[in-house]
C-alpha positions as CSV (number, residue, x, y, z in Angstrom):
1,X,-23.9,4.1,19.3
2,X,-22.6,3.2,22.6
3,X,-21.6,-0.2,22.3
4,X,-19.7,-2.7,19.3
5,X,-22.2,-4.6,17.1
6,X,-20.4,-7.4,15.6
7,X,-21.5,-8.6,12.1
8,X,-20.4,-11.5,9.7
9,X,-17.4,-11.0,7.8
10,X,-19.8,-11.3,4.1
11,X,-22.1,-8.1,5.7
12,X,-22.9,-5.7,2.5
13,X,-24.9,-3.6,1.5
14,X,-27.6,-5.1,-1.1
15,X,-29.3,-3.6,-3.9
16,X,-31.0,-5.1,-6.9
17,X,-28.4,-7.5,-8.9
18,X,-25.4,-5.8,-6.6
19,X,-23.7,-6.2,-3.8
20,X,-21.2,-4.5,-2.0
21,X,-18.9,-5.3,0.5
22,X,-18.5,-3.1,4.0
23,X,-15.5,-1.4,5.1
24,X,-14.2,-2.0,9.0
25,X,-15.8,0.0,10.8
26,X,-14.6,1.5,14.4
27,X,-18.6,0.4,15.6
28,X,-18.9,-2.8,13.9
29,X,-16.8,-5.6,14.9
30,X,-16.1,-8.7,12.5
31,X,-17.4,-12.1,13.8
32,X,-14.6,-14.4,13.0
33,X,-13.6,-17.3,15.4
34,X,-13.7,-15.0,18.3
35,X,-17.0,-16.0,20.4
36,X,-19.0,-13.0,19.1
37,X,-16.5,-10.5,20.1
38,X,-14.8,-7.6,17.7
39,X,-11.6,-9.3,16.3
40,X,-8.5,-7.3,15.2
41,X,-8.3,-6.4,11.6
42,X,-7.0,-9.3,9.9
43,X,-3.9,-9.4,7.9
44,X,-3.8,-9.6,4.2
45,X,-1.1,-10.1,1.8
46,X,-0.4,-8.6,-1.9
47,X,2.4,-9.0,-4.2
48,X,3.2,-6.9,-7.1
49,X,5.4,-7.7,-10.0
50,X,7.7,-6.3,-12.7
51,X,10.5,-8.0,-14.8
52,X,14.0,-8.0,-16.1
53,X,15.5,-6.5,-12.8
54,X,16.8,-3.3,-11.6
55,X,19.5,-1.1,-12.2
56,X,21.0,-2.1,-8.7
57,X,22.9,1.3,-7.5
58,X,19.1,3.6,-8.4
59,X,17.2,0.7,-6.1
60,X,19.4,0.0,-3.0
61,X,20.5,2.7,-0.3
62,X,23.3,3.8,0.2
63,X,23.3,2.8,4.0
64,X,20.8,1.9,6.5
65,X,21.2,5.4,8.2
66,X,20.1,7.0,5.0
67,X,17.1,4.3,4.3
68,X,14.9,6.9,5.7
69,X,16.4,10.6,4.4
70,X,18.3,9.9,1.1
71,X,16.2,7.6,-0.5
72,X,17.9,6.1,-4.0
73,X,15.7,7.4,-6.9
74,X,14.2,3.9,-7.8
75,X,12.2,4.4,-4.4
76,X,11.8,8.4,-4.0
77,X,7.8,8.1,-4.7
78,X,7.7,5.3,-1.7
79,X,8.9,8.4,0.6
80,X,5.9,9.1,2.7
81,X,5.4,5.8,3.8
82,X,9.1,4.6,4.2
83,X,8.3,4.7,7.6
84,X,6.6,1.4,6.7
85,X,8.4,0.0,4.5
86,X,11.8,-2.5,4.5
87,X,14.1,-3.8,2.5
88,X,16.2,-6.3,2.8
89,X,19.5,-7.1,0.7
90,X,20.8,-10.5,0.4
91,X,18.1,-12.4,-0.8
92,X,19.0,-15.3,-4.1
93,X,16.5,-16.3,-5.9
94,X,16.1,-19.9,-7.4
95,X,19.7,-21.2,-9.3
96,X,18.1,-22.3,-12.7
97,X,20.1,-24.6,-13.9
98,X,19.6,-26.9,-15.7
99,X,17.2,-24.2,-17.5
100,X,20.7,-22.1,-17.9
101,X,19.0,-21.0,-20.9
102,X,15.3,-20.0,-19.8
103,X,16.2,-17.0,-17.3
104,X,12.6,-15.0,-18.6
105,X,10.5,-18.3,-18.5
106,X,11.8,-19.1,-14.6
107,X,11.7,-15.0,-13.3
108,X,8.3,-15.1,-12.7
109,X,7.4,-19.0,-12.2
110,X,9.4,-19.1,-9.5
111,X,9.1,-15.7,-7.9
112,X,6.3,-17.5,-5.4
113,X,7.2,-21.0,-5.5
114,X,10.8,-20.9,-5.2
115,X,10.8,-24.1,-7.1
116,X,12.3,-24.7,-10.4
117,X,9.5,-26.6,-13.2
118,X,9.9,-30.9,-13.2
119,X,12.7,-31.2,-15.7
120,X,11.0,-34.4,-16.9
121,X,7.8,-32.5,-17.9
122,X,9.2,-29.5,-19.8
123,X,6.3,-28.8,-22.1
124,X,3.4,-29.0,-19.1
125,X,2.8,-27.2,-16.0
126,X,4.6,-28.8,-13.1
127,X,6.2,-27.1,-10.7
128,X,5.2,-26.3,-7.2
129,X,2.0,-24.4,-5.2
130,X,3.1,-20.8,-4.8
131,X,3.1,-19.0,-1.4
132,X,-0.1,-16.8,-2.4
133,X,-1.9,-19.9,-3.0
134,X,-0.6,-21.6,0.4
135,X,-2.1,-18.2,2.2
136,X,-5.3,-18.3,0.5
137,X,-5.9,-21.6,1.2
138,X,-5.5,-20.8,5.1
139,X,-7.8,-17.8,5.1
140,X,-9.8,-18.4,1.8
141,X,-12.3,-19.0,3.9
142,X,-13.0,-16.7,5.6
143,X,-13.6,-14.0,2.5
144,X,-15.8,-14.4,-0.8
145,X,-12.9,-14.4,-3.0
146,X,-9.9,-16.8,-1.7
147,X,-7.5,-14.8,-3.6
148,X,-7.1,-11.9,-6.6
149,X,-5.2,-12.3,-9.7
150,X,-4.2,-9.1,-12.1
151,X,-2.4,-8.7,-14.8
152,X,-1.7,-5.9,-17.0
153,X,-1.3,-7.5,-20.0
154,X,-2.9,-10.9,-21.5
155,X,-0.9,-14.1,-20.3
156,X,-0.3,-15.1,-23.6
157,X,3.1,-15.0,-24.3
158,X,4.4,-17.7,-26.5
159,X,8.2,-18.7,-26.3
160,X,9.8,-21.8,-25.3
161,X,13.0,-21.2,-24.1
162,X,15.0,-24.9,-22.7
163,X,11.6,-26.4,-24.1
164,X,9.2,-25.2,-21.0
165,X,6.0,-24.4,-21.1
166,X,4.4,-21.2,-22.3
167,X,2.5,-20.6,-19.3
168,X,5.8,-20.5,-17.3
169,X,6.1,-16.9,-18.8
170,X,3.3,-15.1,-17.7
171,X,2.3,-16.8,-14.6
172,X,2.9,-16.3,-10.8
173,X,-0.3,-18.0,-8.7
174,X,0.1,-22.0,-8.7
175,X,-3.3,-23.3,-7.3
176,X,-1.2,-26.9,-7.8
177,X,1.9,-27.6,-9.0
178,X,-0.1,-28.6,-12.2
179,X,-2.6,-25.7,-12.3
180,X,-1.6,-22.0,-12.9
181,X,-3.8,-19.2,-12.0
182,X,-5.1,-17.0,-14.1
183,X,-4.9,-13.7,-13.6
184,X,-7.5,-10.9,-14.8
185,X,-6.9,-8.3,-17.0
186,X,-10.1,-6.3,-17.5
187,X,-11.1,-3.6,-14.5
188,X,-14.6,-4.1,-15.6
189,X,-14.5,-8.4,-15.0
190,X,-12.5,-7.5,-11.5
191,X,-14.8,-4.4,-10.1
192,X,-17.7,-7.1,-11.0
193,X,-16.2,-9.8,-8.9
194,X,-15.2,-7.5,-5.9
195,X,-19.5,-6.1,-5.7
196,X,-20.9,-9.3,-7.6
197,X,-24.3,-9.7,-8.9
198,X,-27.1,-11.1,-6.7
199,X,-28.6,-13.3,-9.5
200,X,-30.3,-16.4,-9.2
201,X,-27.9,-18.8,-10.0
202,X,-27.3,-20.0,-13.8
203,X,-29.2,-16.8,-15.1
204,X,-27.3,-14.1,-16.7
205,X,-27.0,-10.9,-14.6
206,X,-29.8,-8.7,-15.0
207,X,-27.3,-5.5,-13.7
208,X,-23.9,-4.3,-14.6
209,X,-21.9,-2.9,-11.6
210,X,-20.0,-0.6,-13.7
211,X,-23.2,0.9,-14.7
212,X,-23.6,4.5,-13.8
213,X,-26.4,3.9,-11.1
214,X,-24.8,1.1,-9.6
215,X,-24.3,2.7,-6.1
216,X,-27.6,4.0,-6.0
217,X,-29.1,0.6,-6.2
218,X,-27.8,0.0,-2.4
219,X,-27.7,3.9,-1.0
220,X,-31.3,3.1,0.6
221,X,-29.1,0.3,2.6
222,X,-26.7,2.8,2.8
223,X,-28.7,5.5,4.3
224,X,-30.3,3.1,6.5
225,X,-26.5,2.2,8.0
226,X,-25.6,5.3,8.4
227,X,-28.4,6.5,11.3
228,X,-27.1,3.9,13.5
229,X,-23.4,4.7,12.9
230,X,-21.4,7.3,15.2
231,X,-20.0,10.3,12.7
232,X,-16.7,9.0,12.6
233,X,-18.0,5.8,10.9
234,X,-20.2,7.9,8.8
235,X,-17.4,9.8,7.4
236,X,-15.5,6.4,6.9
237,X,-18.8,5.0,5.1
238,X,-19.1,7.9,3.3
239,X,-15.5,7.9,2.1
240,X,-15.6,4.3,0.7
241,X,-18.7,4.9,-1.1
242,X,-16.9,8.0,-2.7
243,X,-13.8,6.0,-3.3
244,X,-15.9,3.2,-5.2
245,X,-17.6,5.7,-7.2
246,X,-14.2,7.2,-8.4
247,X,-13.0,3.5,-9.6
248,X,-16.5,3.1,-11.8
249,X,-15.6,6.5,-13.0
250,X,-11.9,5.8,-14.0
251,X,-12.9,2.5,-15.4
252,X,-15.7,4.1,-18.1
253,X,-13.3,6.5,-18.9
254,X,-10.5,4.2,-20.2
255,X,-13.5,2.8,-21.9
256,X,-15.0,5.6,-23.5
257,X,-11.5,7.0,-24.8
258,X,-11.1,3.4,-26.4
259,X,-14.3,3.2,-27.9
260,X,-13.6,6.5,-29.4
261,X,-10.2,5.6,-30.9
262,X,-11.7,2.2,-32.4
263,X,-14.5,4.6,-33.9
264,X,-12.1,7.3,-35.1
265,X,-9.9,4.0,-36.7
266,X,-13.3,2.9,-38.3
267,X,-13.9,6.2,-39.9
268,X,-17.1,7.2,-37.6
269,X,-17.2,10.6,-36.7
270,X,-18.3,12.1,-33.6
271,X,-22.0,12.4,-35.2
272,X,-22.4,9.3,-36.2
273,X,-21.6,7.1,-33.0
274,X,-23.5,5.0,-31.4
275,X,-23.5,1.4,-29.8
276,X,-23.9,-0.1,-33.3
277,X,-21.2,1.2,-34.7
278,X,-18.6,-0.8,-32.7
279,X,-17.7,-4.1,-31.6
280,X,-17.9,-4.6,-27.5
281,X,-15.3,-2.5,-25.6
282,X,-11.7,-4.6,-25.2
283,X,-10.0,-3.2,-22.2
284,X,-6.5,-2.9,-23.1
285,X,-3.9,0.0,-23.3
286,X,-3.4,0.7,-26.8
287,X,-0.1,2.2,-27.9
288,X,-0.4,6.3,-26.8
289,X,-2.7,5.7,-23.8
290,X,-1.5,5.8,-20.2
291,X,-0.2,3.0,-18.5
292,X,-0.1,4.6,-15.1
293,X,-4.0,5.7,-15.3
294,X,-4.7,1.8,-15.8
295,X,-2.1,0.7,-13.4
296,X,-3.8,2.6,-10.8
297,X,-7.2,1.6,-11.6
298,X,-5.9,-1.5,-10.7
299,X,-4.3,-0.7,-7.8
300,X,-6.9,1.0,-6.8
301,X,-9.4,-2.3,-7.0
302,X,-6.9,-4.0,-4.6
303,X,-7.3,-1.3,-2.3
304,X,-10.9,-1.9,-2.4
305,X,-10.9,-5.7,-2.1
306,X,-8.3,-5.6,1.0
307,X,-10.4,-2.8,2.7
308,X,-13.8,-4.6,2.1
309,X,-12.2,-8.1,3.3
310,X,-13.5,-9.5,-0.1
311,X,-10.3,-11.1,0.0
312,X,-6.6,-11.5,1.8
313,X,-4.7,-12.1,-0.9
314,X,-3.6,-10.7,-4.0
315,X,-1.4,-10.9,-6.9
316,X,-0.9,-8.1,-9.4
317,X,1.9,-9.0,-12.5
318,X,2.8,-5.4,-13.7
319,X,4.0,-6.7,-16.9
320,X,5.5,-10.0,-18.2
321,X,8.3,-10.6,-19.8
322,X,9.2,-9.3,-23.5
323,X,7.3,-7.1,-25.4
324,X,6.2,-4.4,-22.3
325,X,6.7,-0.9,-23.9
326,X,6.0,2.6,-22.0
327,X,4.6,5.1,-24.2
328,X,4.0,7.3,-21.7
329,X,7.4,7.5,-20.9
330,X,8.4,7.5,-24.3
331,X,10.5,4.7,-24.1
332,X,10.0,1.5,-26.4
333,X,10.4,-2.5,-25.8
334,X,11.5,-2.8,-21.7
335,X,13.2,-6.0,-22.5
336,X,15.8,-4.5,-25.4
337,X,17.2,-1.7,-22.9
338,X,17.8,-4.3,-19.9
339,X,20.6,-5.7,-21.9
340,X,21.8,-2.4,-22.0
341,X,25.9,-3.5,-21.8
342,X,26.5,-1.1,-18.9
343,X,25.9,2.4,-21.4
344,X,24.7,5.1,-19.0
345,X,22.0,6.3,-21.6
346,X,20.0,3.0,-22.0
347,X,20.6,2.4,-18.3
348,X,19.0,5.5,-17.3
349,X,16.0,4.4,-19.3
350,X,15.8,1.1,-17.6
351,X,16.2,3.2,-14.4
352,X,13.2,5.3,-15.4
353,X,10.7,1.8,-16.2
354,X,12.0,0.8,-12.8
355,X,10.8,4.1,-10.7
356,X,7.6,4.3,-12.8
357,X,6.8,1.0,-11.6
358,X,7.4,1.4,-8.3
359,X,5.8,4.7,-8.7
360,X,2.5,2.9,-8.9
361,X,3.0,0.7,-5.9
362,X,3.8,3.3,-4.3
363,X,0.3,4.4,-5.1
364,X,-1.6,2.0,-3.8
365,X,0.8,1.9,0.1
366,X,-0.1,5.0,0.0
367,X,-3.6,5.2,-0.3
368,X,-4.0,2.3,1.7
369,X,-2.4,4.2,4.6
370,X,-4.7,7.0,4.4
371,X,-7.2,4.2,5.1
372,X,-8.4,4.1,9.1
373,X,-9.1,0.4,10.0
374,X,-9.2,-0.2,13.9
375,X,-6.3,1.1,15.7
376,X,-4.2,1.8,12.9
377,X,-4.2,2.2,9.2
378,X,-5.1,-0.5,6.4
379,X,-1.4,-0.6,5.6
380,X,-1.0,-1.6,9.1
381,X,-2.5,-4.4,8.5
382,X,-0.8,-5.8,5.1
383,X,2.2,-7.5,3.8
384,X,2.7,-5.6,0.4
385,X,5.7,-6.6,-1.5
386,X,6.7,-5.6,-4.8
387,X,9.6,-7.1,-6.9
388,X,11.0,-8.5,-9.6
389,X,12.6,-12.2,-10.3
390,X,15.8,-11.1,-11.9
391,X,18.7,-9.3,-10.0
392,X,20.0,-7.9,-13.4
393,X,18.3,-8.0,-16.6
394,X,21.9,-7.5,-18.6
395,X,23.4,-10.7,-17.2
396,X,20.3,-12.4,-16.2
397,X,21.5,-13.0,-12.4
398,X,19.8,-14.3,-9.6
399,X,22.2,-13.6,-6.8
400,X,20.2,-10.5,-5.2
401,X,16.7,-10.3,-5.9
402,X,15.2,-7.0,-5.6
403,X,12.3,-6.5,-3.7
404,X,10.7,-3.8,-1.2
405,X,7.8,-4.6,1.4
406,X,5.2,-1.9,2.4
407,X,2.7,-2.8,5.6
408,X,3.1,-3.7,9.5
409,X,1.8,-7.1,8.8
410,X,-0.6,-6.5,12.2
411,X,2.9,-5.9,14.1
412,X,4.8,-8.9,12.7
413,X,6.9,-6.8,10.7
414,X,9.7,-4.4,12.3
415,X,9.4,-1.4,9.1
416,X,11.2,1.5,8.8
417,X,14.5,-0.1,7.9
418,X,17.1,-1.0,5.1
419,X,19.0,-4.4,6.2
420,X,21.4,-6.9,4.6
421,X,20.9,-10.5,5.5
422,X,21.9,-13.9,4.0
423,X,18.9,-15.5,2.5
424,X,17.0,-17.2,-0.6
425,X,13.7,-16.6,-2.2
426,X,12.1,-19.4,-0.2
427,X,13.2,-17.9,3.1
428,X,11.6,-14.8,2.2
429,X,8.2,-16.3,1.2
430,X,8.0,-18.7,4.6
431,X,8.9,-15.7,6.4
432,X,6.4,-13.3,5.6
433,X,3.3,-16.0,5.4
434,X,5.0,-16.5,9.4
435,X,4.4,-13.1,9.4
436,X,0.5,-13.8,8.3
437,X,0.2,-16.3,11.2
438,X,-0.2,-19.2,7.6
439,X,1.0,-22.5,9.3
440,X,3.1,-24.5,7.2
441,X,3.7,-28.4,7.1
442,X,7.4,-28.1,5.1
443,X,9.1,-25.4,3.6
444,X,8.5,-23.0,0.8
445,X,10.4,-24.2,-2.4
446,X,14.2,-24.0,-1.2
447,X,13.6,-22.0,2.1
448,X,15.8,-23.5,4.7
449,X,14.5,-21.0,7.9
450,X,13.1,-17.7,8.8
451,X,14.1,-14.3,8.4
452,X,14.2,-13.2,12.1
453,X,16.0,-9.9,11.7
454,X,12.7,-9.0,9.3
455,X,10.3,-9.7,12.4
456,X,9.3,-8.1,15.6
457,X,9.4,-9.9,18.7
């Protein structure tokens, strides 16, 4: 091919009941505002949760000068991309008060509002539009799915610390500051709305995605594209495909291992299964499974939706507050060790929650750099933060939010770097939709200005 063909932004490949979204290619241009010439990769921007804080001398460097070469452990599996990564110290969240006494209701609520709930409407939602839902609004538009929403867990949590609303616990995304978003827990539900069903429109889908054949339904289209695309863009094409086919793989065997243990609990042996014999599949990590190998899944569908352009925006909550427990590292009820009274042992194990964490971030950066789009990489392109709402789960404290950001941000970030700045919660948020090019009419939450020293230029 010796000459750009520029497409629509929703161009997939189509197959009976499925489509599926295209990757950039270096041939193919997107048609987006640009008078029917190849735009730059647009930027898109994720943000991935955990609770309770940090064990702050494991997460921050020791220096800026070592950022790079002596990473602390929290961060060691972020090494290969650190390159394209900052962090910034210095950086309050929201003071709670007069909710003195709801610190694990208010960590996540106002992680991306930086707003505290209406004090007059305890026991509702009412609190403030959160900076995810602010971008998706700008470039909503432009993709088939505004935004994403995961979760690990169900957002069911029921407490009510200072009298506040349940939802306050388990939500981030704020559509309105009367309308929480949520979030999906269920690879299955997300891989079908990432390469939806074609379906006439109040019928029931006739296809499953996650069905074994589900790619061949669209490798005819696929095979078509491919004799008009340059080998480079084959080999892209060729990768993504792959990469899909690896999720659907992943996915049904989570399932399958779950259908199995709900047999073995029913007393049905092996020779006696079959699709009878159980209730439908409930995707959820049962006590003994891996939490990484779903955690990744996950990440992994991110990956897919940000490379695709099926949507800009993201939000993935880890885990919530109270009751999180990692079997795989052997270690019980994340919310018990937190208030671990500065003793080295349970500290260590809070230490070792924090790194696993982080550890699957660092999974998804890093696939997402391996990931040509344009010039660069796919991480070039995104704003991925990950983070937590509480400085210090033993105390509760506010006063240094940790937090890490992977992805150039298109250039609008200057990476590479560990810095110490004076800033809240709100700053952070307006400055890295700035760094998305989102306008904005009036600050985030209680931002006051900018972070310049995070920006290029």
């Amino acid at each position: 091919m010796t000459k750009n063909t520029v497409l629509d932004r929703r161009a997939c490949l189509k197959g009976i009941g499925v489509t599926l979204a295209l990757p950039l290619l270096d041939s193919i241009g997107w048609a987006e505002n640009s008078g029917g010439k190849p735009a730059r990769p647009p930027v898109r921007l994720g943000f991935m949760y955990m609770p309770h804080g940090v064990i702050m001398d494991q997460f921050w460097p020791a220096g800026p000068e070592k950022f790079l070469t002596e990473p602390p452990p929290a961060i060691e599996a972020l090494r290969p991309v650190l390159n394209q990564c900052l962090m910034v110290k210095g950086i309050s969240g929201v003071p709670i008060k007069p909710f003195n006494g709801a610190p694990h209701a208010l960590e996540l609520s106002t992680w991306l509002t930086a707003t505290l709930p209406n004090a007059d409407h305890r026991n509702k939602i009412d609190i403030a539009i959160s900076a995810d839902q602010i971008a998706a609004n700008h470039v909503g538009g432009f993709t088939s799915l505004p935004s994403l929403e995961l979760a690990t867990m169900p957002q069911t949590h029921k407490e009510n610390q200072e009298g506040l609303n349940e939802g306050y616990y388990s939500h981030c995304s704020f559509r309105s500051p009367t309308q929480a978003v949520p979030a999906e827990i269920n690879p299955r539900n997300v891989l079908n709305r990432l390469f939806g069903k074609a379906d006439k429109p109040g019928t029931a889908p006739r296809h499953d995605p996650l069905d074994r054949g589900m790619l061949d339904l669209v490798i005819g289209g696929a095979r078509d594209l491919r004799k008009k695309l340059p080998q480079d863009d084959r080999h892209k094409l060729d990768e993504y495909l792959d990469s899909v086919r690896a999720v659907e793989r992943r996915i049904a065997s989570i399932e399958n291992r779950q259908k199995d243990a709900a047999l073995e609990k029913a007393g049905v042996g092996p020779s006696r299964r079959n699709a009878s014999d159980s209730a439908p599949i409930e995707i959820k990590i049962p006590v003994g499974d891996k939490r990484s190998e779903y955690m990744r899944v996950m990440c992994d569908l991110n990956v897919l939706a940000f490379q695709t352009d099926t949507t800009r925006v993201s939000t993935y909550i880890g885990s919530t507050p109270n009751g999180v427990t990692y079997p795989e590292l052997g270690l019980g009820e994340h919310h018990s060790f937190t208030h671990h009274q500065n003793k080295a042992e349970t500290k260590a194990k809070v230490a070792a929650i924090t790194a696993f964490n982080i550890s699957q971030f660092a999974h998804m950066v890093i696939r997402m750099a391996k990931i040509k789009e344009g010039d660069g990489t796919l991480l070039d392109n995104c704003i991925m933060m990950w983070g937590s709402g509480l400085e210090d789960g033993n105390d509760h404290t506010r006063d240094n939010l940790p937090f890490i950001i992977a992805g150039g941000g298109g250039g609008s970030l200057k990476t590479g770097r560990f810095i110490t700045t004076k800033g809240n919660q709100g700053d952070l948020l307006t400055t890295l939709l700035a760094c998305m090019g989102v306008p904005l009419d009036r600050p985030i939450g209680i931002a006051t200005k900018t972070i310049k020293e995070m920006m290029n230029g």
